[in-house]
N, C-alpha and C positions, 0 to 999 in steps of 0.2 A: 547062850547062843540065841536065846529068843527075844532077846535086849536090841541086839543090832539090826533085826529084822522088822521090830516093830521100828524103831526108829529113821528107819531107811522108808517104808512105810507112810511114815507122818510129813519126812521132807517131800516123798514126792507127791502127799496129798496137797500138800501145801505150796510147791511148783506150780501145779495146776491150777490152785485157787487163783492163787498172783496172776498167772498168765489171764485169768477172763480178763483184766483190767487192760492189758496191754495188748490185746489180740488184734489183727484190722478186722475191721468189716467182714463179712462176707457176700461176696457180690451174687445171687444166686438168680437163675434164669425166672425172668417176668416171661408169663405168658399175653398175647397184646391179640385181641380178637378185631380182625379186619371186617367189615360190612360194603357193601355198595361195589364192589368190584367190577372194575370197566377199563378201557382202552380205549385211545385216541392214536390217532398219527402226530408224530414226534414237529415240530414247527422246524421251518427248515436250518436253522443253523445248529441243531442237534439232531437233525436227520443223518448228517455224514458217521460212516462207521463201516466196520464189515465184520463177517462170519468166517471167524479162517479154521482151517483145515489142514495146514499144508498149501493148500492152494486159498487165494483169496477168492470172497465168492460176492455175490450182490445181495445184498440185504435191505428190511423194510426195519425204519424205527420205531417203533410205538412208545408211549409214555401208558403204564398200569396207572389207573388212581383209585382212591377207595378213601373210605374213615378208620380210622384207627380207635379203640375206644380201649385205652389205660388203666386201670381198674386200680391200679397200685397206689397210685397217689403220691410217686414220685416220677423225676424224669426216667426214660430208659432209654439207654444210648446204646446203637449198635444192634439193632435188631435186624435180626435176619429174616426173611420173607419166605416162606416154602408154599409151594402149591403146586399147582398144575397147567400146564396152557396146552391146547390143541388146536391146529387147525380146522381148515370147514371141513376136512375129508375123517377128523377123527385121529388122525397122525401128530405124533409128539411133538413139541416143538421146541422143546429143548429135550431130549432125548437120554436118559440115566442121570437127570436132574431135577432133586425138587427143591432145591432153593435158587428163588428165582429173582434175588434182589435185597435190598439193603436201605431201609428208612434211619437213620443215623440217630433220629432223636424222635420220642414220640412222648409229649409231655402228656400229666393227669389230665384223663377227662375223655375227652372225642374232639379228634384232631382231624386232618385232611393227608397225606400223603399220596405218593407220586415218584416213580421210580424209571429207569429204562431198558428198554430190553432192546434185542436186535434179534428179526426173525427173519431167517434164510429165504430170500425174495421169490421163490419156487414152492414156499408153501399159500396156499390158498386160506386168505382169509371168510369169513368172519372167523375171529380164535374165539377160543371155549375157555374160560377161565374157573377153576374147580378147585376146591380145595384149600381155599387160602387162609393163611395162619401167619403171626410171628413171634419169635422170641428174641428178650436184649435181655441187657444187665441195668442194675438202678444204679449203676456207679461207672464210672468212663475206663473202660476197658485200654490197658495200653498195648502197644503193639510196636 
């Protein structure tokens, strides 16, 4: 009885060995530390946009920009942006959201990046930007 067991055993020690050769990748989250964070008004032919609701409402465009610095020392595609924006009064502006954007590609090194946002035309700026961070993959995510 203890013939079949080790032998069952050894095959599947030996599955697993083969499988390292054949395995993919694994694409696992890069962390991508943002610096210099700021905001401009959107130039006008990406200003047009809206804030909907249900109801469509009147909104201001801004463009986020900042550096990106990759530490990885590969591309990272697909990063997602999380932070924080508030208006001049303190009030959320995008409101039970902290990802606030999408840099698509962010190569080795210290890049530039730039994203857009739309912020509901009834809040008061100067915005407060806090907290900014992102994470991608080093391999092109499909979808």
């Amino acid at each position: 009885m203890r013939f079949p067991a080790v032998k069952l055993f050894l095959v599947s020690c030996l599955i697993v060995i083969l499988s390292w050769g054949i395995t993919p990748p694994v694409l696992a989250l890069t962390h991508i530390k943002l610096t210099d964070i700021s905001y401009k008004d959107c130039p006008p032919e990406m200003a047009e946009g809206a804030v909907t609701s249900g109801s469509v409402m009147a909104a201001n465009c801004f463009l986020i920009t900042g550096k990106a610095n990759n530490t990885s020392g590969k591309y990272v595609y697909n990063a997602d942006v999380f932070g924080r924006i508030y208006d001049a009064s303190g009030n959320s502006v995008m409101e039970n959201r902290n990802r606030v954007g999408l840099i698509e590609e962010v190569p080795p090194g210290v890049s530039d990046f730039e994203f857009r946002i739309s912020v509901a035309a009834n809040q008061p700026t100067p915005l407060q930007l806090e907290q900014f961070k992102a994470t991608g993959f080093t391999g092109k995510v499909r979808r």
